[in-house]
C-alpha positions as CSV (number, residue, x, y, z in Angstrom):
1,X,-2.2,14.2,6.8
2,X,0.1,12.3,9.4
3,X,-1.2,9.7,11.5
4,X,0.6,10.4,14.7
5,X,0.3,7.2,17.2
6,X,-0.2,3.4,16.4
7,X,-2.6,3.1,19.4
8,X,-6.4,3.2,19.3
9,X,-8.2,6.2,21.2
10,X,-11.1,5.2,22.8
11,X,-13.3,8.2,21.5
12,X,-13.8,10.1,18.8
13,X,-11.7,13.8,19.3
14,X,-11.6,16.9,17.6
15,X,-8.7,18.8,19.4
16,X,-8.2,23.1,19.4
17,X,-6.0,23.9,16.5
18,X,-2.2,25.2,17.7
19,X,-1.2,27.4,17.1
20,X,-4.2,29.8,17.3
21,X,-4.1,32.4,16.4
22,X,-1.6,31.8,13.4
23,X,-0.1,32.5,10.2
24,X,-0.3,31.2,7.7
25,X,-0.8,27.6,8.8
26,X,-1.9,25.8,12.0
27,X,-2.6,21.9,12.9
28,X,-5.7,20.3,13.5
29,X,-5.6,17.0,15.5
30,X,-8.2,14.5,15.8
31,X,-8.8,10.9,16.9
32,X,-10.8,7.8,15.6
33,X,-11.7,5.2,17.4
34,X,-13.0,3.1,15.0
35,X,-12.6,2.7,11.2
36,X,-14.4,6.0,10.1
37,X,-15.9,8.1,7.1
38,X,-13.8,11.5,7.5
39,X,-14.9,14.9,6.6
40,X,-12.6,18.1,7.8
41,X,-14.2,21.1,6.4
42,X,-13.2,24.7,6.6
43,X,-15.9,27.5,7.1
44,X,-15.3,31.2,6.5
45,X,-17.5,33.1,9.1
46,X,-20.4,33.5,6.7
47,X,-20.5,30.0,7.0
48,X,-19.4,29.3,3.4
49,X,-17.1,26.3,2.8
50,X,-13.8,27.8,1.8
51,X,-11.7,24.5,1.9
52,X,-12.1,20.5,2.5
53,X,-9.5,19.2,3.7
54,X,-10.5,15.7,4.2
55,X,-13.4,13.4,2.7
56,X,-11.8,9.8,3.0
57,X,-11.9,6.7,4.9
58,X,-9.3,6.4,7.5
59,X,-8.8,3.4,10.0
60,X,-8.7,4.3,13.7
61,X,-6.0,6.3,15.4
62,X,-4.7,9.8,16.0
63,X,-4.3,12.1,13.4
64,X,-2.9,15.8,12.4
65,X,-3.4,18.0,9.1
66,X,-1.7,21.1,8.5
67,X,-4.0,23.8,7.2
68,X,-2.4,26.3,5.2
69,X,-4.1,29.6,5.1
70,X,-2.0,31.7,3.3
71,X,-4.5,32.4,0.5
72,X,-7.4,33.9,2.6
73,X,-7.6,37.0,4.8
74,X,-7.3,37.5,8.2
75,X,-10.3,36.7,10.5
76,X,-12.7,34.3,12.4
77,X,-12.5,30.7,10.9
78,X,-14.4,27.3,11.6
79,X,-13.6,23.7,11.3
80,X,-16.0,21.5,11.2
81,X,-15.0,17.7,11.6
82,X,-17.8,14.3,11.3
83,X,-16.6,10.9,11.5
84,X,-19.3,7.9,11.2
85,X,-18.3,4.9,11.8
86,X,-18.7,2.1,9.3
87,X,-21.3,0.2,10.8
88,X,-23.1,3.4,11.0
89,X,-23.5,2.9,14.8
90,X,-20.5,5.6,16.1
91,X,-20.9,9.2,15.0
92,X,-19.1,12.2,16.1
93,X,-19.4,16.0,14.9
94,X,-17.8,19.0,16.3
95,X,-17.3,22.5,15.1
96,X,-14.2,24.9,16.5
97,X,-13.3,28.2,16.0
98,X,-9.7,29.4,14.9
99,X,-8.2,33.3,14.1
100,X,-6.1,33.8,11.1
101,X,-3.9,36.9,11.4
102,X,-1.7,38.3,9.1
């Protein structure tokens, strides 16, 4: 996990992995624009979690994870990302879709 600017985004962001499709790894970016409760959760396309990348606090600001697939097969993946704020007030939760091939 890198945080990647010092700025504050002004919305909550999940961005399309890059590369995509890849192998064995790709980045997922994301902003915060408040102090937030993280989750970054990897679905295989059964819809079975296959990884959690991320279940933390993080204060606002841009971030980047590397996922490293290099254990699974080739095919359709999702990440799912939700960030609440503390207050409980802000929410965000998106789901993409990535391609692992090998």
């Amino acid at each position: 996990l890198e945080v990647i600017l010092n700025s504050t985004p002004k919305n909550y962001l999940l961005e399309n992995n890059f590369p995509n499709p890849f192998n064995p790894s790709t980045i997922i970016t994301y902003s915060l624009p408040f102090d937030s409760n993280v989750k970054l959760t990897i679905f295989n396309s059964l819809g079975q979690v296959i990884k959690e990348l991320i279940s933390e606090f993080q204060k606002s600001g841009y971030y980047e994870v590397n996922f490293n697939a290099s254990e699974f097969p080739s095919g359709v993946y999702f990440y799912s990302f939700h960030a609440s704020s503390i207050d409980g007030r802000q929410g965000y939760l998106a789901t993409k879709k990535m391609l692992l091939l090998k």
